[in-house]
C-alpha positions in Angstrom: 208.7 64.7 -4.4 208.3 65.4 -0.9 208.4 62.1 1.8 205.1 61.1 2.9 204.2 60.6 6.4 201.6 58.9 7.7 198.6 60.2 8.9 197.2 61.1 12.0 195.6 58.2 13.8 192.5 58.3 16.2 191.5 56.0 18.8 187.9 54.9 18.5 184.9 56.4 20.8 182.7 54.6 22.9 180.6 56.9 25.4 177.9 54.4 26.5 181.2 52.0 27.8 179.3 49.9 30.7 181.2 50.2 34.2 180.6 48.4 37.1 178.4 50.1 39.9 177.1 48.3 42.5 174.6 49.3 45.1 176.2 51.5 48.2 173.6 51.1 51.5 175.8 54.3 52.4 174.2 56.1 49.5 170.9 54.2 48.8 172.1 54.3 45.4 174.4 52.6 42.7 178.0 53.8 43.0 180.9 53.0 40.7 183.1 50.5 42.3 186.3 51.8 43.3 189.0 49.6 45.0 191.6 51.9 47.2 194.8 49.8 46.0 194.7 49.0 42.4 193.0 45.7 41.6 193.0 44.3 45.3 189.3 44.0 47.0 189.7 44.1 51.1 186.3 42.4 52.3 184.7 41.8 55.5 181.5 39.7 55.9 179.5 38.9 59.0 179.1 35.4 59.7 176.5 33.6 61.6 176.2 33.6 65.4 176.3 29.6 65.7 173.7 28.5 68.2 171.2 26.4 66.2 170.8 24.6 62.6 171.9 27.0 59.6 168.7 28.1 57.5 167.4 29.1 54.6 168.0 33.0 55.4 171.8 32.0 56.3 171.8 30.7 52.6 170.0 34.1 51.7 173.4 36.1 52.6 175.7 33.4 51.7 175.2 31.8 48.6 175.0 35.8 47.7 177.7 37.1 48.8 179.5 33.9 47.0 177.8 34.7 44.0 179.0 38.4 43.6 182.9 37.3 45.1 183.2 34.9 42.2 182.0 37.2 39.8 183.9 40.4 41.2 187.1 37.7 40.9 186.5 36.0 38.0 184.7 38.0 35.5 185.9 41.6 36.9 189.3 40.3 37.7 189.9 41.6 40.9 192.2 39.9 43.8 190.0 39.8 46.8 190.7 39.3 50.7 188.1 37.4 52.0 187.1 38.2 55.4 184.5 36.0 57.6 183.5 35.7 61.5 182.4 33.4 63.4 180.5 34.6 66.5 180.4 32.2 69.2 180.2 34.3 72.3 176.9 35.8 72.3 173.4 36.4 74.6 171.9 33.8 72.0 174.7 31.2 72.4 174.3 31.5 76.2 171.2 31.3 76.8 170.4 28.3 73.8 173.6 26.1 75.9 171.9 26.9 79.0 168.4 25.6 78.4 169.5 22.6 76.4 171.7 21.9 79.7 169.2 22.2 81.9 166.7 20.3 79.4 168.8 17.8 79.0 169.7 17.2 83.2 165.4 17.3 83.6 165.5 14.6 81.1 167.9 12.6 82.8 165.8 13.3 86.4 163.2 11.0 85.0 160.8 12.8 87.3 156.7 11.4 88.3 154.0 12.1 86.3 152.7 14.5 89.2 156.0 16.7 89.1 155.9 16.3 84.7 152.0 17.6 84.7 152.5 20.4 87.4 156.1 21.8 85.4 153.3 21.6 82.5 151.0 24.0 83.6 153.5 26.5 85.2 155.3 26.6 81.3 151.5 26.8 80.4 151.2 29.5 82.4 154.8 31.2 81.8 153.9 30.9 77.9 150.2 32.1 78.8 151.6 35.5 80.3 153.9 35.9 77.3 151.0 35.7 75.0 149.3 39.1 77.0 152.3 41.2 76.5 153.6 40.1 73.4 152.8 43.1 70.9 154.2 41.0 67.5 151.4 39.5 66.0 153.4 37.3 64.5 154.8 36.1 67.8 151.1 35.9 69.1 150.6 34.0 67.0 153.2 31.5 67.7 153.2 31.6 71.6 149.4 31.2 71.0 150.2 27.6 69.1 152.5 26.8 71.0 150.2 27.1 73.9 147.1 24.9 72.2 150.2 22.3 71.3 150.9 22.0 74.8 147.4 21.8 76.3 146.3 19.0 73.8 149.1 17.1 74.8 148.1 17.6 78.6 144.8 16.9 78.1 145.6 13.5 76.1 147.8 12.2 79.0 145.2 13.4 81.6 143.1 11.1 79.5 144.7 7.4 79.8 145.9 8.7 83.2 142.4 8.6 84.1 141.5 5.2 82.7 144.6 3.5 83.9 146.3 2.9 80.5 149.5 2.4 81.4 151.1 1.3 78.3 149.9 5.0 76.7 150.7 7.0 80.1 154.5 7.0 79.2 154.0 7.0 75.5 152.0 10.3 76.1 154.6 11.6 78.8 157.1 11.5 76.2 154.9 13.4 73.7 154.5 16.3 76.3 157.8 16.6 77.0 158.7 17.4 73.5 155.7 19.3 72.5 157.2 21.7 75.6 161.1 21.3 75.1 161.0 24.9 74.3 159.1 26.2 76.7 160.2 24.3 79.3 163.8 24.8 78.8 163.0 28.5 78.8 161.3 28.5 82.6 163.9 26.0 83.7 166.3 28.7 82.6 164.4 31.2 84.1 164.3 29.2 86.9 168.4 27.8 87.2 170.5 29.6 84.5 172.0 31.6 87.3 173.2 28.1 88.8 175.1 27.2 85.5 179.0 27.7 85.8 180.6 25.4 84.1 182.5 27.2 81.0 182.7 24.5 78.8 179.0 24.2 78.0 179.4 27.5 76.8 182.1 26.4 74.3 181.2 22.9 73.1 177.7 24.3 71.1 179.2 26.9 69.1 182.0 24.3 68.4 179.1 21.8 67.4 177.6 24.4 65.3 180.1 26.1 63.4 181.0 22.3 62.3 177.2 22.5 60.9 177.6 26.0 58.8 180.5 24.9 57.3 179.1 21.4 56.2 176.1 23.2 55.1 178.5 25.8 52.9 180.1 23.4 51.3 176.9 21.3 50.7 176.2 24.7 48.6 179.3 25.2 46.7 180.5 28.5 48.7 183.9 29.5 48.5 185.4 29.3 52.2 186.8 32.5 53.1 190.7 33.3 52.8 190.3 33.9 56.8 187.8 33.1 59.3 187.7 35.0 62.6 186.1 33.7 66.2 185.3 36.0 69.0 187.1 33.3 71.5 190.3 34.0 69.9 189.9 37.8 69.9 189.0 38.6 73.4 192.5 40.5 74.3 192.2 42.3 71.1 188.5 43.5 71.8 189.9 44.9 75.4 192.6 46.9 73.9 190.6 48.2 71.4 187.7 49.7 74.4 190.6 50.8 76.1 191.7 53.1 73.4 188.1 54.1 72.7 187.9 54.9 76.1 191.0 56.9 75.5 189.5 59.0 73.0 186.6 60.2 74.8 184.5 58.0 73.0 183.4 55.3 75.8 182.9 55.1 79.6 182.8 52.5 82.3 179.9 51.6 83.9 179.7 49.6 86.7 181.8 46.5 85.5 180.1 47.3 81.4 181.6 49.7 79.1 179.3 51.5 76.8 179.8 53.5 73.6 178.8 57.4 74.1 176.9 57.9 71.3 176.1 61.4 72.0 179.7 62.2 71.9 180.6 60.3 69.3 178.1 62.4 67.3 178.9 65.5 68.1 182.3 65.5 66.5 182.3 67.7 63.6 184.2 64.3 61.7 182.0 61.4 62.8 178.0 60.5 62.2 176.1 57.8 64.1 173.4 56.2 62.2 174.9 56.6 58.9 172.7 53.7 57.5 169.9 54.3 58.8 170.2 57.8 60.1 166.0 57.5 60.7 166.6 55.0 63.3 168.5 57.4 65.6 166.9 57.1 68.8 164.8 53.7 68.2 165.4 52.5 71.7 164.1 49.1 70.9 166.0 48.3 68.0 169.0 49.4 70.2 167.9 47.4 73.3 166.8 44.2 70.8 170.5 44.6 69.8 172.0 44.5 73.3 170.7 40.9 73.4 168.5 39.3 76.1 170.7 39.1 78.9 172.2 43.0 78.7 172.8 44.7 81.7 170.6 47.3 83.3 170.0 50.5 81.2 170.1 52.1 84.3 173.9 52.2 84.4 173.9 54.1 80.8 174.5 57.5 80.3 171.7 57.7 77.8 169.7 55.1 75.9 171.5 55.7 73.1 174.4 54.3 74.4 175.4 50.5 73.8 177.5 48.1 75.8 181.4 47.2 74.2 181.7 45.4 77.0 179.5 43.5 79.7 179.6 42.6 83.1 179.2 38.8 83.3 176.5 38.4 85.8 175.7 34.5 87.3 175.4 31.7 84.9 177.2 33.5 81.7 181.2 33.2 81.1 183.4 35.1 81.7 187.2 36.9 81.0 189.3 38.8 83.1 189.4 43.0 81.8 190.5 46.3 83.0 186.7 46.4 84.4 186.2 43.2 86.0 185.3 40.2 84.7 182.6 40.0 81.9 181.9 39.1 78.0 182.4 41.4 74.6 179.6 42.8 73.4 177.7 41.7 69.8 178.8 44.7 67.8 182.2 45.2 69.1 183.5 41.5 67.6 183.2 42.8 64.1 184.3 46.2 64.4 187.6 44.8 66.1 188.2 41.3 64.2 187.3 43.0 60.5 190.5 45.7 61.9 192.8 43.2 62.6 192.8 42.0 59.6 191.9 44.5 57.4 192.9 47.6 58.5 191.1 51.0 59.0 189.3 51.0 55.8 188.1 48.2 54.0 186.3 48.0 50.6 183.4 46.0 51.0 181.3 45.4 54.1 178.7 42.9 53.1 176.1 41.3 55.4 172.3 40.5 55.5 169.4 43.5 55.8 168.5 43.2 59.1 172.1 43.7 60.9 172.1 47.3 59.1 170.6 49.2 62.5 172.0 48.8 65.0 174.8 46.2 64.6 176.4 47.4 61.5 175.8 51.4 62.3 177.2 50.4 65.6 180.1 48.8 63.6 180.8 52.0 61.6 180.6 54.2 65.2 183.0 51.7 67.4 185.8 51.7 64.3 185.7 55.2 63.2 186.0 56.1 67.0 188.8 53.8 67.4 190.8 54.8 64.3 189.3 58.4 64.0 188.5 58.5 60.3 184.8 58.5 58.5 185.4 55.7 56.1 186.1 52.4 57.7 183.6 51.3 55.2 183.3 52.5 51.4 180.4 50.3 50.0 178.0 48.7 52.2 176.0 45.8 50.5 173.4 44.1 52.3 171.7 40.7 50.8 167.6 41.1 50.8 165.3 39.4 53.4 164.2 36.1 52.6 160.4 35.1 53.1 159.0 31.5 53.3 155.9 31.2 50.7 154.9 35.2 51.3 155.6 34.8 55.7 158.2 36.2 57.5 160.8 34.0 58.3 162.4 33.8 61.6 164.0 31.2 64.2 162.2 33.0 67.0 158.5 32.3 65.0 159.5 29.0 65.1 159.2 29.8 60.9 162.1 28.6 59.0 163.5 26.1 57.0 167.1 24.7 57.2 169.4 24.1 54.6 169.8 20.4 54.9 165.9 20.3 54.8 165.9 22.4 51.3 168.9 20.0 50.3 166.5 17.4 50.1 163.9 18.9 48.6 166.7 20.4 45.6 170.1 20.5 44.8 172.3 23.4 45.4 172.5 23.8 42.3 169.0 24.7 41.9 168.7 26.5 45.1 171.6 28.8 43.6 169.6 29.3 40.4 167.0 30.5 42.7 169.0 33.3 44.2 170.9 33.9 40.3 167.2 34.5 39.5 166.4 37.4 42.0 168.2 40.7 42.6 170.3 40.1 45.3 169.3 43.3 47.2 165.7 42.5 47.2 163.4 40.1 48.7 163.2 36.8 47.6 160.5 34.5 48.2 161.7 31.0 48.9 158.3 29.3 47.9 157.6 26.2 45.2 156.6 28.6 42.6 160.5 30.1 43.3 161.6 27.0 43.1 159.7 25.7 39.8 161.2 28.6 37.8 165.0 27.5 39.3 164.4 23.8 38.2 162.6 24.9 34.6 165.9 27.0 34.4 168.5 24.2 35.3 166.8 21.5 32.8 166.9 24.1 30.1 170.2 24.6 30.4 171.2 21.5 31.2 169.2 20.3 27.9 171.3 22.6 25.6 174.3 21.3 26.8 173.6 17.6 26.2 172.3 18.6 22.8 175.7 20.5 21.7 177.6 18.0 23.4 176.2 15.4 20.7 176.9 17.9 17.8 180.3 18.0 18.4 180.7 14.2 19.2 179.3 13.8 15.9 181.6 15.9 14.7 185.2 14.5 15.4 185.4 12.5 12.3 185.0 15.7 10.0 188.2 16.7 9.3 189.7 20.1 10.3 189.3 21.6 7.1 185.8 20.5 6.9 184.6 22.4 10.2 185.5 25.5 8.4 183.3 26.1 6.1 181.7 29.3 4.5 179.3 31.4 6.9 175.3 31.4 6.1 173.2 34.2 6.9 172.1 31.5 9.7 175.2 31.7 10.9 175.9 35.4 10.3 172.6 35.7 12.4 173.3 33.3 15.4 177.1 34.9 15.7 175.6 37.9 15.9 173.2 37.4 18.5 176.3 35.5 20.5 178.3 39.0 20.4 175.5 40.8 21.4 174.3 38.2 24.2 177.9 38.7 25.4 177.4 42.6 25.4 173.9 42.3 27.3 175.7 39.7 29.9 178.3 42.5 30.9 176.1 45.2 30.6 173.9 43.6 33.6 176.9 42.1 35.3 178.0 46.2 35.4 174.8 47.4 36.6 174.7 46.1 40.2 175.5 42.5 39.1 172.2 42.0 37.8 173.0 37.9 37.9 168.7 37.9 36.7 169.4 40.3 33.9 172.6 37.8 32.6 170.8 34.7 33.0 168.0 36.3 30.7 170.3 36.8 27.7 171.5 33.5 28.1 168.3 32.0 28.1 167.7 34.1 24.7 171.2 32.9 23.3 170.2 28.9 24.1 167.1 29.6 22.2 168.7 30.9 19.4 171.3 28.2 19.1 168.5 25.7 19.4 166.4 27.2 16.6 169.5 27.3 14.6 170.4 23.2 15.2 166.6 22.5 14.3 166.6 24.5 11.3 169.8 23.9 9.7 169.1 20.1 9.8 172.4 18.0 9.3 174.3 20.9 8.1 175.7 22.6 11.3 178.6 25.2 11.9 180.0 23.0 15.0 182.9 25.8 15.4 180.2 28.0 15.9 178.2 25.7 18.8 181.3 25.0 20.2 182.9 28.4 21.2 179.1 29.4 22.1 179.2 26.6 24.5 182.5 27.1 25.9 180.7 30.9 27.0 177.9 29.4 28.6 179.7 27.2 30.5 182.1 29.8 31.8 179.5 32.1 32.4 177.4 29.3 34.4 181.4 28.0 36.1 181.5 31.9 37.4 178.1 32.1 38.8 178.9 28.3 40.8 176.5 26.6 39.2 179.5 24.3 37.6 181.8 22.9 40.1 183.8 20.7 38.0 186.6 21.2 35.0 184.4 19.4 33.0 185.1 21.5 29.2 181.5 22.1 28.4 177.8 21.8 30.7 176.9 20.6 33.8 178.8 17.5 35.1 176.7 14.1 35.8 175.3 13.8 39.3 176.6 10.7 40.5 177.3 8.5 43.6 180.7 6.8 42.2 183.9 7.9 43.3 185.2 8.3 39.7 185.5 11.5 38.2 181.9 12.4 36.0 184.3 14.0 32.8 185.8 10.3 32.9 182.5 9.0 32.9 181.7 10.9 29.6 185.2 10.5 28.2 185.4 6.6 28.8 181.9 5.0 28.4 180.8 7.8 25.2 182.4 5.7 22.7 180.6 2.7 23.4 177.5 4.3 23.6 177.9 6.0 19.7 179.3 2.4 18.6 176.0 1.1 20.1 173.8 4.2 18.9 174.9 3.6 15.6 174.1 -0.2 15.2 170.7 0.7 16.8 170.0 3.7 14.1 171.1 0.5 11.4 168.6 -2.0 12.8 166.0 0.6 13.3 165.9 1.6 9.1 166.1 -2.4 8.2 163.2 -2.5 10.5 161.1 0.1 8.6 162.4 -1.0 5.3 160.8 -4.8 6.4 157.9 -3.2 8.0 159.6 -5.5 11.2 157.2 -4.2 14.2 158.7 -6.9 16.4 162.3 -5.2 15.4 161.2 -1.8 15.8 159.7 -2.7 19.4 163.2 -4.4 20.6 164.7 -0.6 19.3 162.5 1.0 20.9 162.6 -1.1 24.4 166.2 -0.3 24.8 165.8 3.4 23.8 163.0 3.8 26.7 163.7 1.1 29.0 166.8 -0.3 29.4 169.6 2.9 28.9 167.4 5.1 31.1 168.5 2.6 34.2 171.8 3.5 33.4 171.6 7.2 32.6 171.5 7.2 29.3 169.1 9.0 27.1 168.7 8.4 23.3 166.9 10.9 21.2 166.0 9.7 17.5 166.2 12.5 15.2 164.8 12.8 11.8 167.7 12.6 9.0 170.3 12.5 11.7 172.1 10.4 13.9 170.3 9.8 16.8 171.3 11.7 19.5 173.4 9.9 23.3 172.8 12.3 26.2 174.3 10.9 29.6 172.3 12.2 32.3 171.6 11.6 35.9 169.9 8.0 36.2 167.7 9.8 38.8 166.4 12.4 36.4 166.1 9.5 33.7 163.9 7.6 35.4 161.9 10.4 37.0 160.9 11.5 33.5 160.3 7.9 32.1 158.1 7.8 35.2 156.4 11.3 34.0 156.3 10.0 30.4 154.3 6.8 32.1 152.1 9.0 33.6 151.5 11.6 31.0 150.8 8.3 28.2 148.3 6.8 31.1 146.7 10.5 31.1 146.2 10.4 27.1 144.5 6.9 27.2 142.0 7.8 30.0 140.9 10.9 28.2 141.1 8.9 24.5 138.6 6.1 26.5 136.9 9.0 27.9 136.3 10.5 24.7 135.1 7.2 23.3 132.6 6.9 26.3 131.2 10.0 25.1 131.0 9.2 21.7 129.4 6.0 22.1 127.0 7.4 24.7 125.8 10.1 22.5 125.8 7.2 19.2 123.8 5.3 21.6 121.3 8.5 22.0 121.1 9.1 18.7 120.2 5.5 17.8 117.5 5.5 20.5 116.4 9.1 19.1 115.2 7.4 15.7 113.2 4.4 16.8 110.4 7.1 18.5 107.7 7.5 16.1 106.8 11.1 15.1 103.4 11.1 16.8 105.1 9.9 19.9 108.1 12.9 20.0 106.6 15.4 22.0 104.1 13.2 24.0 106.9 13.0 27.0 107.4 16.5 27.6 104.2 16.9 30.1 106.7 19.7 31.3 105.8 22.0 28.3 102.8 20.9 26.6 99.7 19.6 27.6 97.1 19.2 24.9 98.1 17.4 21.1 96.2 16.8 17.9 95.8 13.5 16.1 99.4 13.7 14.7 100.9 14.0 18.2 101.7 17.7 17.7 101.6 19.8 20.5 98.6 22.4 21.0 98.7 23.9 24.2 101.1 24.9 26.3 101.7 22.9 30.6 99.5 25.7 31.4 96.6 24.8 28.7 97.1 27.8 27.1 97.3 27.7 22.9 100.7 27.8 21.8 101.4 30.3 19.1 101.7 29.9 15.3 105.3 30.6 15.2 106.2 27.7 17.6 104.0 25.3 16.3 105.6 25.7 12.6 109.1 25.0 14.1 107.6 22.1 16.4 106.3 20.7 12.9 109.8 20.7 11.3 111.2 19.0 14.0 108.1 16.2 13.5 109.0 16.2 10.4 112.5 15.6 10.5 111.7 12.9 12.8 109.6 11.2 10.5 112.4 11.2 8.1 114.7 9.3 10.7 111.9 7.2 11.9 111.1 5.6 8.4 114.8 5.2 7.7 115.1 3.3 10.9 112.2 1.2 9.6 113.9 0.3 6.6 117.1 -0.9 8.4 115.0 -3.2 10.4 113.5 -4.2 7.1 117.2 -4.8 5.5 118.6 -6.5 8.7 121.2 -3.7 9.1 
């Protein structure tokens, strides 16, 4: 007999195998993700150009971009570089330390009320002319408020001026100077920016301000970045790298500027300007609103086309020492150059918000492909969707925004993430309270589950190991089935573009199903089962940075003790199920006695007393009830709502009784009208009636018809009935 061998052996197929594409703005379409060195992520991100109070829009781009990091590093795997800049020399930053300068040395002047009302009406007037040209109607519209803001406030200080009020005259001084800060500093700058030369006023709000945006990112659980970047630092760097521009024939000097020669650039046979948005080729005013307010004169350009690497520092800006005289880097340049120090001359990601694409981050793409002479500084281009206040366009300029220590007290960050988890990061999102609702409806349904599995499995720990393995159902053949396939749909959306909306769906789906399967499996519950389903959920949720803590399983307790919330849970639960459990005792004796005075005192502590220390008790029928530590706040908020909602039931209960006893009371009057009197009151309709009291002709003496006097009949007759039985209850003394 010949020797066996074995047989061949065939790995299995899979052709639909999800991979991960995400959305290229150099394509306008998904594209697989492709790293250029094995496993390692090079990633460059613009940051904010600090000159004011972070917003809503910053957290737009930045809780985001957070979001799709900690899922590209901690779902996907991937080692990432984190790349971030600060940008604290810019047109914004000069002008913003300039006027609060200025602002704050008129303050300090303490000038007349003559000099105060005649600055009023030039800024009225400065404002006024803004309004004519202004072609926005957004900005209109703003100037146009800002304008009736300021001319109330004049008028109400013209007012006790003229009756001699003194007490109100600087009360209402002080109201029109801040109703014009704005303004005002604008004209003053206007007026003495050029007289402004002291460097460190340049320096110290940017320093302010970056302190700010990092509080602010912390406040919402973003990652910091592996390396931050600041123009300051980079200024040598950013001359070197015109210089070799210049070298390559890609950049000229103009008069003390340098500016990028787009037209050459573009006509190598290698490079393409406008490879973002190749439409916007030519939009001078995109290009010039890019330049920044204080750019130099377009005059000295080759073509309009062209931008400025580098710019001449004219009076009242700061300035550094360069091959071309002493000036200031231009906005686009800092990213091109600090995003190549670090990274190289091709990165993998380039992420930033939708309005930077045209010009500053085709302009970015232009300078570093000129420099390095390659067409792929960039391979994937994501940019985060605009954010809108309740449907309006939001904007610092519109005076329309909403910062993010403002939303901070409105929700937590963990909320506001759920928000953006809830919304395809590449479109819109509407920051608005219906937005909001659906984040907060999300969070407590979550949150719920988790309190309700975390009692399961407290319940639990005195089974005994062979105990929590017991045969599977076809409840629990179901439910594990759903969990396998809710961890399919999760990857399959987390593939496609990181559809964060998509995953959070098929966890909701997963929740419900293990909550159907608790309430319908009564005392008899696969805790295994619930456990390793939680344990998903919560690193699932821990990835997304909605969990900040180790805590094993759900969200950890808000609280303002310095202790360590899993402590909380670990130390005080004990007691609580030692106390549960006595309650759950006194509460049967006290139905078995019928005790209301018992059940009451049970009662009481369940919805008045733990609730002021964060502890919710849920009684549950033919189980244990169940100890959920929660947020004190959120405790007494819904005990509050419960208040509320019971007041609501006992006004619409005596509501209802009203009713009732108003129509008993209509009824009872109804039957003491004799028959021959029922009609005699409706002069409306009848005007004639024969010896029985029956109607016979209609308000306009006309005979009423045979039809209508039979049915008039059976309602006299029907009376009668009532009547006489209302007679005999008199009779009774009923």
């Amino acid at each position: 007999m010949s020797k066996r061998s074995q047989p061949a052996w065939e790995p299995p197929t899979c052709s639909n195998k999800p991979v991960l594409k995400l959305f290229n703005s150099l394509t306008r379409q998904k594209e697989v993700f492709v790293p250029q060195t094995s496993n390692h992520i090079k990633w460059y991100s613009c940051g904010p150009t600090v000159y004011d109070a972070s917003h809503m829009g910053h957290a737009r781009s930045y809780v985001t971009f957070d979001i799709l990091r900690r899922i590209l590093a901690d779902y996907f795997g991937y080692e990432i570089s984190y790349v971030m800049n600060i940008t604290d020399i810019d047109d914004k930053i000069i002008k913003r330390a300039r006027q609060n300068y200025l602002y704050q040395q008129y303050l300090e002047k303490n000038h007349d009320l003559s000099t105060t009302l005649l600055h009023a009406k030039n800024v009225l007037a400065d404002v006024s002319a803004k309004v004519k040209v202004t072609q926005d109607d957004d900005k209109r519209a703003m100037l146009d408020r800002m304008v009736g803001k300021i001319t109330a406030a004049v008028d109400s200080l013209e007012k006790v001026v003229e009756a001699n009020d003194a007490e109100n005259t600087l009360k209402y001084q002080k109201v029109l100077l801040e109703e014009m800060k704005d303004p005002l500093s604008d004209w003053l700058d206007g007026e003495l920016g050029a007289k402004v030369t002291e460097n460190s006023i340049f320096s110290e709000l940017p320093k302010h301000w970056e302190a700010e945006f990092h509080q602010d990112m912390d406040s919402l659980n973003v990652l910091r970045p592996d390396v931050l970047t600041r123009v300051s630092e980079f200024v040598p760097e950013i001359i070197a790298y015109i210089e070799k521009i210049i070298d390559n024939g890609l950049a000229y000097e103009s008069n003390g500027s340098v500016y990028f020669d787009v037209g050459a650039f573009d006509s190598k046979s290698n490079h393409h300007y406008a490879k973002l948005v190749p439409e916007a080729y030519g939009d001078v005013k995109s290009l010039q609103e890019g330049e920044g307010d204080l750019s130099c004169e377009t005059k000295d350009k080759h073509s309009l086309n062209d931008f400025a690497l580098w710019k001449a520092s004219k009076a009242g800006e700061p300035r550094w020492d360069s091959p071309w005289g002493q000036g200031r880097p231009g906005w686009h340049i800092e990213c091109s150059v600090m995003a190549s120090a670090i990274l190289g001359d091709s990165m993998d990601i380039h992420t930033g918000g939708v309005d930077l694409k045209f010009p500053h981050h085709d302009n970015e793409l232009a300078q570093a492909e000129a420099y390095y002479d390659n067409n792929h500084w960039v391979r994937y281009f994501l940019h985060s969707g605009h954010l809108k206040i309740a449907g309006c366009k939001m904007s610092k300029s519109l005076k329309n925004f909403v910062t993010i220590q403002d939303a901070l007290k409105r929700h937590s960050a963990r909320q506001l993430r759920f928000a953006f988890l809830l919304h395809a990061w590449k479109d819109t999102l509407d920051y608005s309270d219906n937005t909001m609702e659906i984040a907060v409806s999300y969070e407590k349904m979550v949150n719920e589950y988790f309190l309700s599995i975390k009692d399961i499995i407290r319940s639990s720990k005195e089974s005994s190991l062979s105990d929590s393995y017991e045969k599977w159902s076809g409840r629990e053949l179901d439910l594990y089935k759903k969990f396998v396939q809710t961890k399919e749909n999760v990857h399959k959306a987390l593939c496609d573009n990181i559809d964060t909306r998509s995953s959070l769906d098929a966890l909701r789906e997963c929740i419900t199903s293990c909550n159907i399967y608790c309430r319908d499996s009564g005392s008899k519950l696969n805790v295994t089962l619930l456990h390793q389903i939680a344990l998903y959920i919560t690193k699932m949720m821990k990835i997304f940075g909605t969990i900040t803590s180790d805590n094993q399983i759900g969200f950890p307790l808000a609280s303002n003790s310095t202790c360590n919330s899993s402590n909380v849970e670990e130390i005080a639960m004990p007691y609580l199920m030692i106390l549960s459990q006595f309650r759950d005792d006194v509460r049967t004796i006290g139905k078995h006695l019928k005790a209301s005075e018992i059940l009451q005192l049970c009662d009481k502590l369940r919805d008045d007393i733990l609730p002021n220390v964060g502890v919710r008790l849920e009684d549950i029928e033919g189980r244990p009830s169940a100890v959920k530590l929660v947020d004190k706040e959120t405790l007494l908020q819904e005990k509050e709502a419960k208040k509320a909602e019971e007041a609501k039931r006992a006004a619409e209960k005596a509501e209802k009784q009203a009713k009732l006893a108003a129509a008993q009371a209509l009824k009872d009057a109804q039957r003491k009208i004799p028959p021959s009197e029922l009609f005699k009151s409706e002069t409306d309709k009848y005007s004639q009636f024969d010896e029985t009291g029956l109607p016979t002709h209609d308000q306009e003496g006309k005979e009423i018809s045979k039809g209508l006097r039979k049915k008039l009949q059976k309602l006299q007759q029907a009376q009668e009935k009532k009547y006489n039985e209302y007679l005999d209850s008199m009779k009774n003394g009923i």
